[in-house]
C-alpha positions as CSV (number, residue, x, y, z in Angstrom):
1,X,43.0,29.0,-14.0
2,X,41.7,26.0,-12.1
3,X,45.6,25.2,-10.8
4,X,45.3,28.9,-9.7
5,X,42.0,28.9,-7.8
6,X,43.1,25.4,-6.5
7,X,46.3,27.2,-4.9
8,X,44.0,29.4,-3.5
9,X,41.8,27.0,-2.2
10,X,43.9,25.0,-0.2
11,X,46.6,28.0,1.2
12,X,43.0,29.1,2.5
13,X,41.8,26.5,4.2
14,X,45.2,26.0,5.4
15,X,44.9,29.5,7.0
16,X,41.6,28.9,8.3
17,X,42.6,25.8,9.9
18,X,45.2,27.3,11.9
19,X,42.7,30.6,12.5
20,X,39.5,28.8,13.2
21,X,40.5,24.9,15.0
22,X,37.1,24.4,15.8
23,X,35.6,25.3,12.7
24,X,34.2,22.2,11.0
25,X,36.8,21.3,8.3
26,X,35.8,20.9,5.0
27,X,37.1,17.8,2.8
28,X,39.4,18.8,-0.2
29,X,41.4,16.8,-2.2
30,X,45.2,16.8,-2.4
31,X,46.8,20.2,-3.6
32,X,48.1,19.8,-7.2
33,X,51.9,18.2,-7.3
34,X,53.4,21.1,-8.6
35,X,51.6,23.6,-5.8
36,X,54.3,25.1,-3.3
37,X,52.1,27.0,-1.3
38,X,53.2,26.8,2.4
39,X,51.0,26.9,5.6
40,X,51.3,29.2,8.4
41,X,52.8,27.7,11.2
42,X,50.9,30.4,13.6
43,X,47.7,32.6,14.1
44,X,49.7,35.6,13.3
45,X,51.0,34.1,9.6
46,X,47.5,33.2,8.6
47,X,45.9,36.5,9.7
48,X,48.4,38.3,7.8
49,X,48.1,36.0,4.6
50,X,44.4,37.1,4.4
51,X,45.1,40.2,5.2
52,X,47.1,40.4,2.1
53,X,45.4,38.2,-0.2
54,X,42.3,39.4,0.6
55,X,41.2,41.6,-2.8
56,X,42.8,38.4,-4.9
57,X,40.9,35.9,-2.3
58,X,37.4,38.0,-3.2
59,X,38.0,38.0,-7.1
60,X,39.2,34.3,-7.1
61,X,35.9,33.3,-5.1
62,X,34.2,35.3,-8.1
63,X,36.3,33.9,-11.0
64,X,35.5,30.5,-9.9
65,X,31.7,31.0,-9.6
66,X,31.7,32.8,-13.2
67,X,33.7,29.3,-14.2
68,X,33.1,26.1,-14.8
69,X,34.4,25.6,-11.1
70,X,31.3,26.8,-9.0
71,X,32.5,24.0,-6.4
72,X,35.7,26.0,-5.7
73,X,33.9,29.1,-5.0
74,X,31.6,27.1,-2.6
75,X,34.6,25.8,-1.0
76,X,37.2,29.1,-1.2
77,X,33.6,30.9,0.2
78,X,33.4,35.0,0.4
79,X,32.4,34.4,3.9
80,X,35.2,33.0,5.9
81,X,37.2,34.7,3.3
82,X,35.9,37.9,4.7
83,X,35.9,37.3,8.6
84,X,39.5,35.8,8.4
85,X,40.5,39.0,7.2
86,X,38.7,41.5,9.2
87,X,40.7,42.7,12.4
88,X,39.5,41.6,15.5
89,X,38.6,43.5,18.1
C-alpha cells in the first residue's frame, strides 16, 4: 500500500508543480525505483490527471491517514487535491 500512496504522492506533486509554479514546493524523497508514473508536460495534462484521479486521489489521502503513513496524507493533502481538480472559472 505505501508503494501505492507513494505513486500517488509524487505523480501529484508532479501535477501540481506544473499547475501551481509558484506554489511553495514541498520536499519529497525520490519516487520508488520501480515507479513509472510520468509527469505532464503541460497545464492541460495535469488538470486532466486530477480531474481523473480525483475520487482515487481523495481515498488515497484517507487510506494514508487511517495508515501507519499519516505523513503521506499530510503531503498528498485533500486540499490541493481538491482545487487542482475543480474547474476554473
Amino acid at each position: 500500500m505505501h508503494r501505492l500512496l507513494d505513486h500517488y504522492l509524487h505523480s501529484a506533486h508532479a501535477a501540481d508543480r506544473m499547475l501551481a509554479p509558484h506554489r511553495n514546493p514541498i520536499a519529497l524523497g525520490p519516487p520508488h525505483p520501480a515507479d513509472t508514473a510520468k509527469e505532464p508536460t503541460d497545464g492541460g495534462q495535469a488538470l486532466m490527471w486530477f480531474t481523473t484521479k480525483h475520487a482515487v486521489l481523495l481515498a488515497a489521502v484517507e487510506q494514508a491517514a487511517g495508515t501507519a503513513a499519516p505523513c503521506l496524507a499530510t503531503r498528498l493533502d485533500a486540499d490541493r487535491v481538491s482545487s487542482a481538480s475543480r474547474p476554473r472559472a
